[in-house]
C-alpha positions in Angstrom: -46.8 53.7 -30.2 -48.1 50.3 -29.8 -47.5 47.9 -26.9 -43.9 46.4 -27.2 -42.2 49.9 -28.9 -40.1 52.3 -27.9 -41.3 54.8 -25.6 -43.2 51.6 -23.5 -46.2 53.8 -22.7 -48.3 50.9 -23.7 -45.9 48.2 -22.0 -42.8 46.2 -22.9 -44.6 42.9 -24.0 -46.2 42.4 -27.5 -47.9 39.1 -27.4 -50.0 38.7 -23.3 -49.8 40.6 -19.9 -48.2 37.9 -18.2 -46.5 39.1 -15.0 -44.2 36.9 -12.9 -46.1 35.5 -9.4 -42.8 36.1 -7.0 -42.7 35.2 -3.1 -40.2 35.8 -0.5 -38.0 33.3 1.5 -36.1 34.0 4.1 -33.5 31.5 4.0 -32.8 30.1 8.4 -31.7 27.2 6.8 -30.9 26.1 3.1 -32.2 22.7 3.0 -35.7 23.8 4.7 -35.6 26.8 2.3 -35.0 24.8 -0.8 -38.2 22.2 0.5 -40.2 25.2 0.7 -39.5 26.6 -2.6 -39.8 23.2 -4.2 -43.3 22.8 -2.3 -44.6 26.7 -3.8 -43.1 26.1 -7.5 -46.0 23.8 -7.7 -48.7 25.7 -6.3 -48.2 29.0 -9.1 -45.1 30.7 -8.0 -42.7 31.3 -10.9 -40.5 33.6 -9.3 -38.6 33.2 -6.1 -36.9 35.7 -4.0 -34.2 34.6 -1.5 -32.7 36.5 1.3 -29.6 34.7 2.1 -26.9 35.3 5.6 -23.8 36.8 4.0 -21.7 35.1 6.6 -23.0 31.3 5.4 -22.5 32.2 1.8 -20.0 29.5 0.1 -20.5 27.0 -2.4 -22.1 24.2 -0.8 -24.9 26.8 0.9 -25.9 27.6 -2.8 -26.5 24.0 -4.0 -27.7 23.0 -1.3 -30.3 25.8 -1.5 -31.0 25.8 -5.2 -30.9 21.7 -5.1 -33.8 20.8 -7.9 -34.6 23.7 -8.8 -34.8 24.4 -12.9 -33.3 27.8 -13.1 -33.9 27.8 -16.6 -37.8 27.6 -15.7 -37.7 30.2 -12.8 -37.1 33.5 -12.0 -34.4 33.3 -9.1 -33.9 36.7 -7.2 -31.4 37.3 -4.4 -31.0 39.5 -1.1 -27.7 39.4 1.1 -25.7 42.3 2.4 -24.8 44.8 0.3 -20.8 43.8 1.2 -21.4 40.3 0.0 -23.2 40.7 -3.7 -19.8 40.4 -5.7 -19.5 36.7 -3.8 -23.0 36.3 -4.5 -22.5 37.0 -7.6 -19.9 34.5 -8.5 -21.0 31.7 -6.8 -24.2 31.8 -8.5 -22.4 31.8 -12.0 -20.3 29.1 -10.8 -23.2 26.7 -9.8 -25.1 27.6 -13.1 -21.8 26.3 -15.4 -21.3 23.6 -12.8 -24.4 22.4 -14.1 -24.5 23.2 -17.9 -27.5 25.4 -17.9 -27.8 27.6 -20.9 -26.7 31.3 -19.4 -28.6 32.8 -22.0 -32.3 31.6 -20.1 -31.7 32.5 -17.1 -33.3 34.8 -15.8 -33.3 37.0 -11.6 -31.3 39.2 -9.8 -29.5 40.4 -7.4 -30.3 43.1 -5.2 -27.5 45.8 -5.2 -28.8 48.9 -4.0 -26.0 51.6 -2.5 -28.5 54.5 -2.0 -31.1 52.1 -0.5 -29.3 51.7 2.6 -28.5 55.5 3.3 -32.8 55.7 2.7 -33.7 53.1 5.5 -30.7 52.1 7.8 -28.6 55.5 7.5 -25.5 53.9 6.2 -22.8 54.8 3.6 -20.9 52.2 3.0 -18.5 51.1 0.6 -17.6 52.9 -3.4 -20.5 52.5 -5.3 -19.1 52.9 -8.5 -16.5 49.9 -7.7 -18.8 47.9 -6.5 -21.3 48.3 -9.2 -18.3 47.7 -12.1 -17.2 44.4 -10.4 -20.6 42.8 -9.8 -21.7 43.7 -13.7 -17.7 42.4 -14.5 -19.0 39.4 -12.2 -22.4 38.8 -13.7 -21.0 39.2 -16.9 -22.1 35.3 -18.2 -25.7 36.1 -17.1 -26.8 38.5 -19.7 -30.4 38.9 -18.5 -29.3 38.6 -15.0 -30.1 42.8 -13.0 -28.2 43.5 -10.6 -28.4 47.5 -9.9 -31.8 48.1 -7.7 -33.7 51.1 -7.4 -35.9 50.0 -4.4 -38.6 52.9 -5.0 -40.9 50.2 -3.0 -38.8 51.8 0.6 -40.1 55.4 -0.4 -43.9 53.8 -1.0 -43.5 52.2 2.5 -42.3 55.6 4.1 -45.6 56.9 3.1 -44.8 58.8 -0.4 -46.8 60.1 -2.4 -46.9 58.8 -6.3 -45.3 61.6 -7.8 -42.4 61.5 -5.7 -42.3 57.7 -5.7 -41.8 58.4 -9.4 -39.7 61.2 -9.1 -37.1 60.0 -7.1 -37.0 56.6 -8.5 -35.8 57.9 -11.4 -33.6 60.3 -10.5 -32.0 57.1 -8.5 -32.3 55.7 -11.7 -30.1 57.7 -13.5 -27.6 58.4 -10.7 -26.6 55.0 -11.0 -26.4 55.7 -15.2 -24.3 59.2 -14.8 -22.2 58.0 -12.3 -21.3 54.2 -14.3 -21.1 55.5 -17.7 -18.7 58.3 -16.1 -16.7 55.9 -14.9 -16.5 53.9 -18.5 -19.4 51.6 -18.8 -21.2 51.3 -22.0 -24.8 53.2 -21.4 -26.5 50.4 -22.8 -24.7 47.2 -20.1 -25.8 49.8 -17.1 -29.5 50.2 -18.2 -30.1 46.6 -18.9 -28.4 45.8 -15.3 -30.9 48.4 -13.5 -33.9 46.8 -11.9 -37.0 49.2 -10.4 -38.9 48.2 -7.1 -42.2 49.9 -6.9 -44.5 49.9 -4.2 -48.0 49.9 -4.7 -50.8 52.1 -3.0 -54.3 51.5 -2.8 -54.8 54.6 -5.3 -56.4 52.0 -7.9 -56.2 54.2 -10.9 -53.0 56.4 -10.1 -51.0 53.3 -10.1 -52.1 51.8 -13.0 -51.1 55.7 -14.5 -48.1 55.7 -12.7 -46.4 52.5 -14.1 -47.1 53.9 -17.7 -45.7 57.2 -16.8 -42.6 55.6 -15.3 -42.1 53.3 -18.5 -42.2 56.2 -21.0 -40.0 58.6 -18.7 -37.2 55.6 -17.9 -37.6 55.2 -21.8 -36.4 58.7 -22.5 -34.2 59.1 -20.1 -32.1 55.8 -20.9 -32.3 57.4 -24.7 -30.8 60.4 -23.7 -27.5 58.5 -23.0 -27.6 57.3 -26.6 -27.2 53.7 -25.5 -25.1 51.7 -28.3 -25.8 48.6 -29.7 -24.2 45.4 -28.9 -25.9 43.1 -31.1 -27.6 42.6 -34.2 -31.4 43.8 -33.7 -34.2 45.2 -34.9 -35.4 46.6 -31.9 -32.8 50.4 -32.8 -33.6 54.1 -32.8 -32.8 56.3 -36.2 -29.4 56.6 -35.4 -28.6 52.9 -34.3 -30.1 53.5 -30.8 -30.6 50.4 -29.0 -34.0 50.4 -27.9 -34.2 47.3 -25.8 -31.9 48.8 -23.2 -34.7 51.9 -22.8 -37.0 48.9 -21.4 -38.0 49.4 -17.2 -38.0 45.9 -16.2 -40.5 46.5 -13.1 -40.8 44.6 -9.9 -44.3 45.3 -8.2 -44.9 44.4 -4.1 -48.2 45.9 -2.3 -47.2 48.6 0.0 -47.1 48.1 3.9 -47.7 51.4 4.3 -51.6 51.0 5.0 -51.5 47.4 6.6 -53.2 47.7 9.7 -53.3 45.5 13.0 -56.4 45.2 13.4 -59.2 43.8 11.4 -56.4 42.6 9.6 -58.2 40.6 7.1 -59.3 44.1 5.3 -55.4 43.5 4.0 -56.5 41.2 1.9 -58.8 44.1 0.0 -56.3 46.5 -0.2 -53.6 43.8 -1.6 -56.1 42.4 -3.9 -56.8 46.0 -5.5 -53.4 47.1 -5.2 -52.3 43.7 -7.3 -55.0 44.5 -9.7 -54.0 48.1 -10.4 -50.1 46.5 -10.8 -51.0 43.8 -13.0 -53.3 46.4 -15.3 -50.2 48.6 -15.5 -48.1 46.0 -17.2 -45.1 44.8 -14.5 -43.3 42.3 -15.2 -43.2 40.6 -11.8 -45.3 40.7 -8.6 -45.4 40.0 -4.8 -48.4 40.0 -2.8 -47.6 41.2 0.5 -49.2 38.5 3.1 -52.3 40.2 5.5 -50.2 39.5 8.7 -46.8 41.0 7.7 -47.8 43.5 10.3 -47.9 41.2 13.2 -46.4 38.2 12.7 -43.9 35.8 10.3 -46.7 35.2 7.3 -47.3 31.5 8.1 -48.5 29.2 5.4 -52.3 30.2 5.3 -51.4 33.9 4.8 -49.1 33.0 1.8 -51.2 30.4 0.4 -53.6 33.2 0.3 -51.4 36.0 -1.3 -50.3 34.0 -3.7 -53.7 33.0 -4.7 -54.8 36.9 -5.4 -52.6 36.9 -8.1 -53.6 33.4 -9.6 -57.4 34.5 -9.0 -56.4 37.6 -11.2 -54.6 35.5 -13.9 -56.8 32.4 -14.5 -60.2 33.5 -13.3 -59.8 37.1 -14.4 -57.5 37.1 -16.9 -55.5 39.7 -16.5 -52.7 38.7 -18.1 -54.5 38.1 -21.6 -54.9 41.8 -22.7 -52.1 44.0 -23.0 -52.4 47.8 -21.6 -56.2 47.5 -21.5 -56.2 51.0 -19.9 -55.5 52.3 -22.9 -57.7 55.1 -25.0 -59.5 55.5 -21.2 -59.8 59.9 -21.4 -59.1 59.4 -17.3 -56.2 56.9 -17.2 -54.5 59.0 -20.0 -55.0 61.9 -18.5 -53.6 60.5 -15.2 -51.0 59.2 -16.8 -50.1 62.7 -18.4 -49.9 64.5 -15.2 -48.6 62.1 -13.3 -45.6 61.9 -15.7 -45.7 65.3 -16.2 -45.4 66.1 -12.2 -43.1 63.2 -11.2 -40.5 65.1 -14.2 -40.5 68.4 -12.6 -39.5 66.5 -9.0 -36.3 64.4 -11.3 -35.4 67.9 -12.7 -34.9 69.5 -9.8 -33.3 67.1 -8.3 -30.7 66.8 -11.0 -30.2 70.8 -10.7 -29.4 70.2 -7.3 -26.8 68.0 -8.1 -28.6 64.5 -8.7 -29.9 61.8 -6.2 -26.8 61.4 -4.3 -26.4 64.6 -3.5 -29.7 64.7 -2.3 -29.6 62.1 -0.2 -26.6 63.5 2.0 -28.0 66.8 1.9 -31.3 64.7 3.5 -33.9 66.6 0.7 -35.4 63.4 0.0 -35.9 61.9 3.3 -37.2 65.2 4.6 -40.1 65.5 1.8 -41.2 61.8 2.0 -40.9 62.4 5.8 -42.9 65.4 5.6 -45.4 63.4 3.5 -45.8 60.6 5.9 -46.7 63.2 8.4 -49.4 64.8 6.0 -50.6 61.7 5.4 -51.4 60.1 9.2 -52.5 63.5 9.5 -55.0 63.0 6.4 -55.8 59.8 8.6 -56.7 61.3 11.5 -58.6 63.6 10.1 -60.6 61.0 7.5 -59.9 62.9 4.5 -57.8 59.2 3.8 -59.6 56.5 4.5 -58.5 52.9 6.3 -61.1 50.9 6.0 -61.6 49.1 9.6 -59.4 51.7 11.2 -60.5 55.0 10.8 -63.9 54.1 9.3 -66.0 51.2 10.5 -63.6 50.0 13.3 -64.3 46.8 15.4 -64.2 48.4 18.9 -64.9 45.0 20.2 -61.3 43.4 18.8 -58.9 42.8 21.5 -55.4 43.0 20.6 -54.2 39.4 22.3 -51.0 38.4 20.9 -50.5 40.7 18.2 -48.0 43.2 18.3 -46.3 45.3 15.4 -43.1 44.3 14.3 -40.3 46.0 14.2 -37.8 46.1 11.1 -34.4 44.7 11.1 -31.0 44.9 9.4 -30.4 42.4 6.3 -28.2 40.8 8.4 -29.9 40.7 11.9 -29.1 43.6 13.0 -26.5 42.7 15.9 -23.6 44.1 14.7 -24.4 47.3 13.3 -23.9 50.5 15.6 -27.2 53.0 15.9 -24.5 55.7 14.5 -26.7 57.3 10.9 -24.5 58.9 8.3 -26.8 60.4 6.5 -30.8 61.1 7.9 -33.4 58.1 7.3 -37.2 57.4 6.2 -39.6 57.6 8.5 -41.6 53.9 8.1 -44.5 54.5 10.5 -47.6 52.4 9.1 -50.8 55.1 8.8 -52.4 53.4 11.0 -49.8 53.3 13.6 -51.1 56.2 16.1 -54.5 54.3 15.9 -53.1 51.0 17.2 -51.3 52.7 19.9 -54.9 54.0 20.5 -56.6 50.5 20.2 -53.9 48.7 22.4 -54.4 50.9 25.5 -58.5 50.1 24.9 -57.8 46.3 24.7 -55.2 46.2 28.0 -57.8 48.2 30.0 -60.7 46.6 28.5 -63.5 47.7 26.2 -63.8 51.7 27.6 -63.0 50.7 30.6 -60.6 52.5 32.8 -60.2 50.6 36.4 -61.0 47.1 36.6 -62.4 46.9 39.9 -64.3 50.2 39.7 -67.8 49.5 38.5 -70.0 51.8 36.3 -72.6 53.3 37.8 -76.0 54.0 36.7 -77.1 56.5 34.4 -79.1 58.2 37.4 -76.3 57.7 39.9 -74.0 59.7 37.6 -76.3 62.8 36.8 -76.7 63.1 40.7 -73.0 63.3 40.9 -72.4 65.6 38.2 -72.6 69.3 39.7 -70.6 67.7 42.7 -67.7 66.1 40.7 -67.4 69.4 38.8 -66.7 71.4 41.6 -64.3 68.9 43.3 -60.4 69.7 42.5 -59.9 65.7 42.3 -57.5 65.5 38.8 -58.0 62.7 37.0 -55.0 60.4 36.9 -52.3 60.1 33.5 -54.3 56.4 33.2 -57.4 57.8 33.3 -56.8 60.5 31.0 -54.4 58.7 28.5 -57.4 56.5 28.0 -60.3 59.0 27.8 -58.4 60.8 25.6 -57.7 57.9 23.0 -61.1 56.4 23.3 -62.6 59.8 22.6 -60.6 60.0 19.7 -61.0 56.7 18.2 -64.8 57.4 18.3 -64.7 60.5 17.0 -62.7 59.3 13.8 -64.9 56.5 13.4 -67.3 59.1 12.7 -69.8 59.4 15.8 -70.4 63.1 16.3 -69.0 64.8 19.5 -71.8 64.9 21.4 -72.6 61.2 20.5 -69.3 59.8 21.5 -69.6 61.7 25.0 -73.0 59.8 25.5 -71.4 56.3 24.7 -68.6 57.0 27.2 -70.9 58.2 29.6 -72.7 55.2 29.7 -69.7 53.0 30.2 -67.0 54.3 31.9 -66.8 54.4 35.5 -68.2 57.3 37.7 -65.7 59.6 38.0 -65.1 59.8 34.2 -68.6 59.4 33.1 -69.4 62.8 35.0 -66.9 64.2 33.4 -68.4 63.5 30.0 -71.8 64.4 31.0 -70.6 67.6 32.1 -68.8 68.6 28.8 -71.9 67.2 27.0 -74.1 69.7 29.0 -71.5 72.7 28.7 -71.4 71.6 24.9 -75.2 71.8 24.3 -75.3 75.8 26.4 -73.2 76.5 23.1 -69.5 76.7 24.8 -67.2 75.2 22.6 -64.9 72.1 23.3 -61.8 74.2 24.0 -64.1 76.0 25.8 -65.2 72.8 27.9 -61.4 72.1 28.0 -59.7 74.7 29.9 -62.8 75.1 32.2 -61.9 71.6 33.5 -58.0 72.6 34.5 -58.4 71.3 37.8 -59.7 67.7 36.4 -57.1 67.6 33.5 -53.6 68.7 36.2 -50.9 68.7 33.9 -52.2 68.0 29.9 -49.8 66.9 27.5 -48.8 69.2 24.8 -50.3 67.4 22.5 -54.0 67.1 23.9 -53.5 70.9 25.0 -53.6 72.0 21.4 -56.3 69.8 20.6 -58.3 71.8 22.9 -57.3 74.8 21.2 -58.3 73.8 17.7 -61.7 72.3 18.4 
């Protein structure tokens, strides 16, 4: 099929690539929201995301916020708590007839997601199915208004891999279609109201594969239901089909799964790549995650430069001139086969089991991403995945200052909810998470330095000392080994060889510790192995953590 026709492999658009540039706002304050979004509209943005405070929500918040704003030339997409979207939903139609737009151009959405919350907070809240009928009943006068999210981009940020991104996307996809059209609503009103929300990994070629597969899948799947008609177009299957409602409308945001901390400027390579790979794939609308998410709230340099990747891509590169260029490529295609082809066994059997839902209180699907992210860190770890700057070519020389990670937070601030988790939740640790923990302990004790006011001694000093420290029963202290242990590690995953990294330590770290690595660097060079080296050292080590005990065991 060619680009533009039913089954979407080759994309939903028939005449450019164009993609929608989107940023996020998080809306403190309405009037200094609507300046900033005022200030961006004329610096590339063409879609803008709002994440309002249910409990300000009336009418005079909403003008106030969308004051100037041509709604008719932007995309406007909106964030509140999930109890609030039907208010949400009718203000905004409100203040669009208050001011005698034409309904019919609008274009955004609102982000209702039911199973989304049970993913990352836990929470099962509300009737789904009631909801979901009065916000379409409530959206009603904004045909191409979505309003029924899958936010796949939570399972990319849990650290999943593409297939099951896929997988479970649309199996989340379709619970919302079973359960809706069960319940009386036209097949054909629920798939036009379903928005997707990918993530997007730094797997350049697999995502470009992954947003074909998913188009062509959705495509089938939304045909299945034999979606009917509503209007007079040409756009209809053999049997009067409609066609247009088998169209993924696809929201693309760079993944914060593999963000780092440090060296965080080699975000801005991994965004850039990860945008290129989206806009390739054909979505319809993109955010560029900012390179100090991680760390801090993006301040105006960091957005100025995310939103510049994906204006670099469109007028320098342009991306958005050539429809589904991947196309005919005997690797993308074949990608895109057994991606499609692996991403439909995963939907299947979650359908046998008794769909998404089910799934999701059973706690299948957190379990497997779960078990992913721990593959994954452990890929990390082990180099087999690379982060560039973290785990290959770090700056042991950065110092952490200010930074710290940031913690995530309920839509609504997160004061009044309980801890209390229905249902089992994602596990969002960043892959390079165990590393910073690593890297912070270096910076507050200094550069492989364990006791301030301990100085090293010389090379010499600390060969004379050897034979006597190793027959001394003085234990090291939990500082001292919390720090050998990490800085061994970090060097090691950098990639300097054992023996290496014992040498480097040796030469900096203070006496007592520096005799210590001389003396498993001897032992290591007789031919006894490191577990070896390990347990003849009990008396140094005391009490080892678990952890570092079966590290010695494995070498």
């Amino acid at each position: 099929a060619l680009p533009g026709e039913f089954p979407y492999l080759r994309g939903t658009k028939k005449d450019n690539n164009a993609w929608l540039v989107r940023q996020e706002i998080r809306v403190e304050c309405p009037k200094e929201a609507n300046a900033k979004a005022l200030d961006i509209l004329n610096k590339g943005i063409d879609s803008l995301s709002f994440h309002v405070k249910a409990k300000e929500l009336n009418a005079e918040y909403i003008e106030t916020l969308l004051n100037d704003i041509c709604a008719e030339c932007v995309e406007l997409n909106f964030s509140t708590c999930q109890g609030h979207v039907v208010e949400l939903a009718d203000l905004l139609v409100a203040y669009f007839q208050k001011k005698d737009y034409d309904l019919t151009k609008l274009q955004g959405s609102i982000n209702y997601d039911f199973f989304n919350k049970m993913l990352t907070k836990g929470k099962e809240k509300g009737d789904m199915v009631q909801t979901a009928k009065s916000l379409i009943e409530a959206i009603q006068p904004l045909p191409f208004y979505r309003v029924l999210n899958v936010n796949a981009l939570s399972l990319n940020n849990a650290g999943a891999y593409i297939s099951q991104e896929l997988g479970y996307a649309l199996a989340w996809g379709n619970e919302y279609m079973g359960q809706l059209t069960d319940a009386g609503i036209p097949a054909a009103i629920v798939a036009k109201k379903i928005k997707f929300n990918f993530g997007i990994s730094s797997n350049y070629f697999l995502e470009i594969a992954k947003f074909r597969a998913a188009r062509l899948l959705w495509a089938n799947i939304v045909a299945s239901y034999n979606p009917e008609c509503v209007r007079d177009c040409e756009n209809k299957g053999p049997n009067g089909e409609c066609r247009c409602a088998a169209k993924m409308a696809v929201h693309a945001e760079t993944s914060t799964f593999n963000l780092t901390l440090f060296d965080a400027h080699v975000n801005l390579l991994r965004t850039q790549t990860e945008a290129m790979s989206a806009a390739l794939g054909g979505v319809d609308s993109m955010t560029v995650t900012p390179f100090d998410k991680t760390y801090e709230t993006p301040d105006e340099f960091s957005e100025r430069l995310a939103r510049n990747q994906q204006l670099l891509l469109k007028e320098e590169s342009h991306f958005d001139k050539v429809i589904d260029p991947a196309a005919g490529s005997y690797y993308i295609e074949n990608l895109t086969v057994s991606i499609a082809k692996q991403a439909w066994e995963l939907f299947l059997a979650v359908e046998e089991a008794g769909g998404f839902y089910a799934a999701l209180k059973a706690g299948t699907v957190q379990a497997a991403v779960n078990e992913s992210n721990k593959a994954r860190h452990k890929a990390v770890a082990q180099r087999r995945e690379v982060l560039l700057g973290t785990n290959q070519f770090p700056n042991f020389n950065e110092k952490a200052g200010e930074k710290q990670p940031i913690e995530a937070k309920c839509c609504c601030g997160g004061d009044a909810h309980t801890c209390e988790k229905d249902v089992d939740t994602l596990v969002f640790d960043r892959a390079a998470s165990e590393f910073e923990a690593a890297a912070f302990v270096r910076s507050n004790y200094g550069y492989l330095t364990l006791l301030q006011q301990e100085k090293p001694a010389s090379a010499l000093a600390k060969k004379q000392g050897l034979f006597k420290f190793s027959k001394t029963k003085n234990s090291l202290t939990d500082e001292e080994k919390t720090v050998f242990f990490s800085q061994l590690a970090l060097m090691l995953n950098s990639g300097l060889p054992l023996l290496k990294s014992l040498g480097v330590l040796a030469e900096r770290l203070p006496p007592k510790t520096a005799q210590l690595c001389l003396g498993i660097e001897r032992d290591l060079k007789m031919g006894t192995s490191f577990a070896g080296c390990i347990k003849n050292r009990q008396e140094v080590w005391g009490a080892l953590p678990a952890a570092v005990a079966e590290a010695g065991e494995n070498g």
